[in-house]
N, C-alpha and C positions, 0 to 999 in steps of 0.2 A: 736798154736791153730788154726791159720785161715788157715794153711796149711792141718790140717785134715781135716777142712769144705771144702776146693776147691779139696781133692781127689775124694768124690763121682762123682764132678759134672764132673770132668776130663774123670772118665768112659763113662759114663753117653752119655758126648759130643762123645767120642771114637767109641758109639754102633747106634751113629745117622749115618746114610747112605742118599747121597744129592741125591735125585730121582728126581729131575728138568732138563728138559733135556737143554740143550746148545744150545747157540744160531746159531752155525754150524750147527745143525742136520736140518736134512730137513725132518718133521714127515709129513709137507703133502703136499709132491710133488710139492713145488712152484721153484724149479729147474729144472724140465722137460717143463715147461712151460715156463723159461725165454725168450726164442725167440719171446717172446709175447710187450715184452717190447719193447716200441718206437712205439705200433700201436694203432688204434683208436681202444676201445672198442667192436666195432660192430664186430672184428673179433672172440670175446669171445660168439655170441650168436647163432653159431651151437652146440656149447659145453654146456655136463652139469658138474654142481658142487654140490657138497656136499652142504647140507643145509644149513651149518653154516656158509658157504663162504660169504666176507663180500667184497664190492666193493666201497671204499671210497674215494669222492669224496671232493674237498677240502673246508673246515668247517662245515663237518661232524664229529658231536661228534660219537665218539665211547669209549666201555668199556674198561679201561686200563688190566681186566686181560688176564693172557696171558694163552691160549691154544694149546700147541703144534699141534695140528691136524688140526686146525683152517687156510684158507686161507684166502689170502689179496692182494686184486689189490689198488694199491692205483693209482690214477686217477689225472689227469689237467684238470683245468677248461673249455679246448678242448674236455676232455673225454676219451686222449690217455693214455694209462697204462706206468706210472713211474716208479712201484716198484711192487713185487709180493712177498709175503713174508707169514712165518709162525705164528702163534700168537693169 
């Protein structure tokens, strides 16, 4: 009997398709910018970025959810970029 309740769900699970993208992809370009890493910030402010770009500095809270399109300098309390990432 419990083997015919777990068929539906079997389908079911089968017709879900995982549309989250991976954390290899690069949806918003923070690997044409890595050469950026290792300099002080001020080399970031001829440049523009997308609104949602977020530049965080260290014990800044930020939102855990993650948005692939979303950029991310993350920062040293010198203000040089350590990381650039998607999210």
């Amino acid at each position: 009997m419990l083997r015919l309740l777990l068929i539906p769900l079997a389908l079911l699970a089968a017709c879900a398709t995982d549309t989250a993208p991976t954390l290899t992809e690069d949806t918003c370009g923070a690997a044409n910018l890595s050469s950026l890493v290792g300099q002080d910030m001020s080399a970031l402010a001829a440049m523009t970025f997308p609104e949602t770009t977020r530049f965080i500095e260290p014990d800044t809270a930020i939102t855990m959810d993650f948005r692939a399109e979303r950029l991310n300098f993350d920062l040293d309390a010198s203000g040089v970029i350590t990381r650039i990432w998607c999210g």
